[in-house]
N, C-alpha and C positions, 0 to 999 in steps of 0.2 A: 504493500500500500504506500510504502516511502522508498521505494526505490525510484532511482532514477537523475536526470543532473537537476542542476540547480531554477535552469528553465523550465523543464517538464513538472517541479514542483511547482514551482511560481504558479503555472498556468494551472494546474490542475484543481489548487487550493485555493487561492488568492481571489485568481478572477472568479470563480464562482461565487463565491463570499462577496468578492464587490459589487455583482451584480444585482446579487437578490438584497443588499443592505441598502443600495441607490432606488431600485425601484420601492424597497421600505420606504424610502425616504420623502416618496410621494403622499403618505401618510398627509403631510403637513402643507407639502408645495401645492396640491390639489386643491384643498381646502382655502389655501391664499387664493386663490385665479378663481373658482365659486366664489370667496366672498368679494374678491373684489368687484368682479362683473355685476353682481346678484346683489349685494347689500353694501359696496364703497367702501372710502378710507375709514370713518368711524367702527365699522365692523371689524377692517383687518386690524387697526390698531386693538382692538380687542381680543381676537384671538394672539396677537403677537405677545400679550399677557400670558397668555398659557404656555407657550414655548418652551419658558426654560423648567415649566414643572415637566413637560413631557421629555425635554433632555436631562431632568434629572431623573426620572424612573426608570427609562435606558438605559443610562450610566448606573445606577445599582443594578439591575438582571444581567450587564454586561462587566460588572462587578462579579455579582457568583457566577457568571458561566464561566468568567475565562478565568476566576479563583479553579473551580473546579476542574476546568478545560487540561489548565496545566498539572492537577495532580492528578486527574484520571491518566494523561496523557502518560505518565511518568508510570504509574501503578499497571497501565494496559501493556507499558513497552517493559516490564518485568514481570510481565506474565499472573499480576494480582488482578485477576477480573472480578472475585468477590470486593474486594475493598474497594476499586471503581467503582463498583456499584453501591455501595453502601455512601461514598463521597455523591454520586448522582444523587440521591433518594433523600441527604441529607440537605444538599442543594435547592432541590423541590420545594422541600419544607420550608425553608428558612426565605423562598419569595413567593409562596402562599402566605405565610404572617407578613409578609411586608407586605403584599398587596391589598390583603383584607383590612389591615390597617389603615392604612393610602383610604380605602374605601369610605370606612367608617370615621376616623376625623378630618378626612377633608370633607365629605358631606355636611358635619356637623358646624365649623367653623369657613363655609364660602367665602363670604365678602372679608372677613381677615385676611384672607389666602389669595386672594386678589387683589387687594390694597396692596401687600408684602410686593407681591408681583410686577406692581407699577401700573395698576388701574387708575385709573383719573375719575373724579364723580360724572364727569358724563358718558365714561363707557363702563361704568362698576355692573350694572345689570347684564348687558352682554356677556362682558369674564365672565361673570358668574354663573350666565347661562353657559359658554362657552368648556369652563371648567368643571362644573357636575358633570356633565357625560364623561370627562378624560379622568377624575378621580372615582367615577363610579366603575368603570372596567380599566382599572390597573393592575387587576389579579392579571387578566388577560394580556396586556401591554408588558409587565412582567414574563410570565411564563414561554411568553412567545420568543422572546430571544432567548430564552436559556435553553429549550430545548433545542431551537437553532441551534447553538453552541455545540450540547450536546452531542446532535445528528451530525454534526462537523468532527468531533472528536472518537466518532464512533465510523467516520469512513465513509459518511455520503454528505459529504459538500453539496451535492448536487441536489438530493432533496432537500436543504434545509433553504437553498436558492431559490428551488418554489414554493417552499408557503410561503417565503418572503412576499415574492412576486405575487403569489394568489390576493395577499393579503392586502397588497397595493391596488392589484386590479379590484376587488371588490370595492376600497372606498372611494374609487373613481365611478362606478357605478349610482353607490349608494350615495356620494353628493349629489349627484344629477337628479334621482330619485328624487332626495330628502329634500333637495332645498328648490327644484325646480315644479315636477307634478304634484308634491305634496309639498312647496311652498312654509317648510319647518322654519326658513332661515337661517340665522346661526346655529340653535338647535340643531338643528339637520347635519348640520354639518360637521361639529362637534359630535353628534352621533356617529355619521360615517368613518371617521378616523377611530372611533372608540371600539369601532365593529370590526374594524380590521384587523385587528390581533386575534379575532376569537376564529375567524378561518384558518388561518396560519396555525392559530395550537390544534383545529382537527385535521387539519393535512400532519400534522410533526408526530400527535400521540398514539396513530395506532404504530409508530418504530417502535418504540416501547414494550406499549401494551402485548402486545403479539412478540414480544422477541428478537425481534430482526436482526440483532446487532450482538451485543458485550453487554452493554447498557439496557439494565430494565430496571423496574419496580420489584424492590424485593423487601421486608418484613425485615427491619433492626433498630434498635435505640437512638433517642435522638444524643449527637453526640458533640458536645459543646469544643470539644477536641479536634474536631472536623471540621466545624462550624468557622472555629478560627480561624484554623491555616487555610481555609478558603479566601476568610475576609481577607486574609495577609497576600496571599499570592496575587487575587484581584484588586487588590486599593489601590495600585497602578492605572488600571483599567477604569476602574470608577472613577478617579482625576482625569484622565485622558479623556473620557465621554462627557465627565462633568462639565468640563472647562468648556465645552460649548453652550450647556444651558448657563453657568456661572457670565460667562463673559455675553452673552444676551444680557442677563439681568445687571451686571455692570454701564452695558450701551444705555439701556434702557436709562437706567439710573442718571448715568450722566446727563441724558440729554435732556431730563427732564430738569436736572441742577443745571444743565447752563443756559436756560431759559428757550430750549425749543420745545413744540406744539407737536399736534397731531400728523403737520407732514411729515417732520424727522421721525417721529415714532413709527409712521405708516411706511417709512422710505428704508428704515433698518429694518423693517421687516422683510421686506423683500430683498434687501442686502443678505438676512439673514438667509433666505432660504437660498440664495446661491452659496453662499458659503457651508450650509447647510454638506448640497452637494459636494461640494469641493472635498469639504473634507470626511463626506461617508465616503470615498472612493479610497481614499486615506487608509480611513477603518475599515471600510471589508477587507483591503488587499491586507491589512496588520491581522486582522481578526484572522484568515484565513489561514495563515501564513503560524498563527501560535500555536497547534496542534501540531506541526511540523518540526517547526524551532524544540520544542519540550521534548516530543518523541525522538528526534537525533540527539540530546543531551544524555537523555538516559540513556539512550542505546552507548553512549560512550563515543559517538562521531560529532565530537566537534569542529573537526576541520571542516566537512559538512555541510555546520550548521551553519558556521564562519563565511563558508563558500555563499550558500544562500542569501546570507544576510548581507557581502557585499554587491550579488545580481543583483535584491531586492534594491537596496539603493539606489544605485542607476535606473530602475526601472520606476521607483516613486521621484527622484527626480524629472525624468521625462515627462509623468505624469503630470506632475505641478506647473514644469515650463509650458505645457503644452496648455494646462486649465486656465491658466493667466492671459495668454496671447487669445485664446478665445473669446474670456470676458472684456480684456481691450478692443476685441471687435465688436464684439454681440451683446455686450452686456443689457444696452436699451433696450435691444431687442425683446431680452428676457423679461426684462421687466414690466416692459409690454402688456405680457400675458395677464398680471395681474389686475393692471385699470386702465386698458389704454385709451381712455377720453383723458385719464389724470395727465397731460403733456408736465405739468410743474411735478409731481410726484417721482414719473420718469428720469427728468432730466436731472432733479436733485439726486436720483440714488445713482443715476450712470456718472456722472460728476464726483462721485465721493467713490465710486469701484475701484480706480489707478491705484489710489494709497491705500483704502485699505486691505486688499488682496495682496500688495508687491511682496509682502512677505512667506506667501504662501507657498512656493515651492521648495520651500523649507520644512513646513509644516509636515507634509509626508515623512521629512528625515527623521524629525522630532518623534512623530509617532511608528514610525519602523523599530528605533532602537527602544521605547518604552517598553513594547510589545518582545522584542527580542531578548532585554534583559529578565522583564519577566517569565517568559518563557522557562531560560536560563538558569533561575530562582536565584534572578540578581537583584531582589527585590529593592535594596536602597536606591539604588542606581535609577532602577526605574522608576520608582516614587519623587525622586529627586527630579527628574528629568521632568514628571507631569507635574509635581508642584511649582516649578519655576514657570514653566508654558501657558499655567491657567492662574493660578492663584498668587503668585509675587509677582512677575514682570508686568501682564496685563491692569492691575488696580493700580500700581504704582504710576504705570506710565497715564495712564487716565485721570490720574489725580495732578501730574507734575504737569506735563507735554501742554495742554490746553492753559493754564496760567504762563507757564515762560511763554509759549512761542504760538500763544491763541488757539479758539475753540476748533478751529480746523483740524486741527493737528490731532484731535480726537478718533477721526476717521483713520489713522493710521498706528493706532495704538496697540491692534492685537500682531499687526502685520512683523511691527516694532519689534515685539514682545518674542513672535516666533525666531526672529534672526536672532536675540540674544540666547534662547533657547537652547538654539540650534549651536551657536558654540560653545556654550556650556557641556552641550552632550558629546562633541567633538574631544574637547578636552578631556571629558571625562574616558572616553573611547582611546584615546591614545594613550591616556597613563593607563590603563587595562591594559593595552597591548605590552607596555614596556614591562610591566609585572611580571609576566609568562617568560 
């Protein structure tokens, strides 16, 4: 299942992985282009409130999968199939109470949870509508990547590419449905994206359920032992996914402290959903790419592993040059999609694109070696590497950058953040080598 060069790995793991996490990723883009045609800027700035709750529930289920991804991967490639399995089953567990949670005190506390979020009182009823349907199925929204995960560490990449996919295609369907013949509005649409996970876990559960794999449901104590070295091996992973709802809720925040309105709000929204893109293509090829990395450490080939991980580099570079040079041409285009009567809406987000993207072809680097150290179970390293990319470089510079040298300079804060990133993780990369 891992044999083979360093290409044929790439392509056989990677790109499936970033395929079916991109067309995921319509989840959200969809939802922007219905409301903005169907209900306008006041609506989109409303669900762009929800955002970074739904990149945070990601970033936890993509916390335990690829916690677990890496020690099943480890336990599978020494031949312990019982204790894989007992790490899957404890995995389960541990984001059914996180979901059911999610469930029950975000229901209870709405309008708090949306205020936190960057609601303004004239879109607080929207969020709110917006956000009950995405905290009411986050059991689902959960579950649905981790069995992904899973089904990736158990050997078929390729089913786990279409639930994704199914799961996209249906809430393209079901916006139309919801917000166009049955005229739900936001509602509706907020529904469709909450509906899309729950196809995706009935395409992923009967691997399982039936067998299919290494990996099933099996009968063991829950085990706070397990539980741990999960959270520990994926807390890389939950920064690394974080950092995209964190750093929305950062944008957000600023832009409302340095005194812009509803178009900057509505305009980083749709920023955001290109970025969005950019960097799931990032994540699935890393996502795909960490059952690989883990299973050749154990097996004892790291030269390898070594070999893959400097292919992969060149290859998320091209990636990134190549995403850049496109949005320098297309970006308006894109944005198009979402109001194209809005001409002022347009021109202010294709206008702010140049800076803040220039650092993105970096981006990919940053997140190839997070993924690879953890893999690895180089776990500081890679903590280290997503803490600086999400949570130091980017607040810092959004706090300093706009007072020295003006509010503009806003727009190029994350792009900032990723180059300084990136050479932290370089440095850190080469004192590694010189150690050996």
């Amino acid at each position: 299942m891992f044999e083979g060069r360093s290409s044929q790995l790439f392509f056989r793991f990677a790109v499936p992985q970033m395929i079916g996490l991109l067309f995921n990723s319509v989840y959200t883009i969809v939802d922007g282009v219905f409301i903005g045609h169907r209900l306008g800027r006041e609506a989109m700035a409303a669900a762009a409130v929800a955002v970074p709750l739904i990149e945070i529930l990601i970033s936890v289920a993509i916390a335990v999968g690829a916690g677990a991804g890496v020690l099943i991967a480890a336990r599978l490639g020494s031949g312990e199939e019982g204790e894989a399995r007992r790490i899957f089953v404890t995995a389960s567990r541990m984001l059914t109470a996180a979901g059911l949670g999610v469930a029950v005190l975000g229901n209870l506390s709405l309008a708090p949870l949306a205020r936190l979020l960057g609601a303004t009182p004239e879109i607080l009823d929207q969020a709110m509508a917006y956000l009950g349907f995405i905290v009411t199925f986050a059991p689902f929204q959960l579950f649905s990547f981790l069995l992904g995960g899973m089904v990736r560490s158990d050997g078929r990449p390729r089913l786990a590419m279409a639930a994704l996919i199914l799961g996209a295609a249906s809430n393209v369907g079901l916006d139309y449905l919801f917000m166009y013949p049955l005229n739900l509005g936001i509602r509706g649409a907020a529904m469709a994206t909450a509906l899309g996970p729950v196809f995706s876990v009935l395409i992923l559960l009967p691997h399982f359920l039936r067998k299919r794999g290494a990996l099933y449901f099996v009968q063991c104590p829950m085990s706070l032992r397990r539980a741990g070295d999960i959270l520990l091996c994926g807390f890389p992973s939950f920064i690394m996914e974080f950092s995209i709802g964190m750093v929305t809720f950062l944008y957000n925040f600023a832009i409302v402290r340095w005194g812009g309105g509803e178009l900057e709000l509505a305009a980083y929204l749709v920023i955001g959903y290109l970025m969005l893109i950019v960097l799931t293509l990032f994540l699935g090829l890393a996502e795909g790419l960490q059952p690989v990395f883990s299973h050749l450490m154990a097996a004892g080939e790291g030269e390898r592993s070594r070999d893959l991980r400097r292919f992969s580099a060149k290859a998320f570079l091209g990636v990134g040059v190549a995403c850049y040079g496109l949005i320098l041409l297309f970006s308006g285009a894109f944005y198009r999609l979402f109001s194209p009567e809005d001409l002022e809406l347009i021109a202010f987000a294709a206008g702010r694109s140049p800076l803040y993207f220039c650092g993105f072809p970096l981006a990919g680097f940053n997140i190839l070696m997070v993924s690879y150290w953890q893999s690895s179970q180089l776990t500081g390293r890679a903590l280290a590497l997503s803490l600086l990319r999400s949570l130091v470089f980017p607040p810092i510079l959004l706090a300093v950058l706009p007072v020295l040298l003006g509010r503009e300079l806003m727009w190029g804060c994350q792009s900032f953040g990723e180059l300084l990133a990136a050479a932290c993780a370089l440095g850190m990369l080469l004192a590694g080598e010189r150690t050996k």
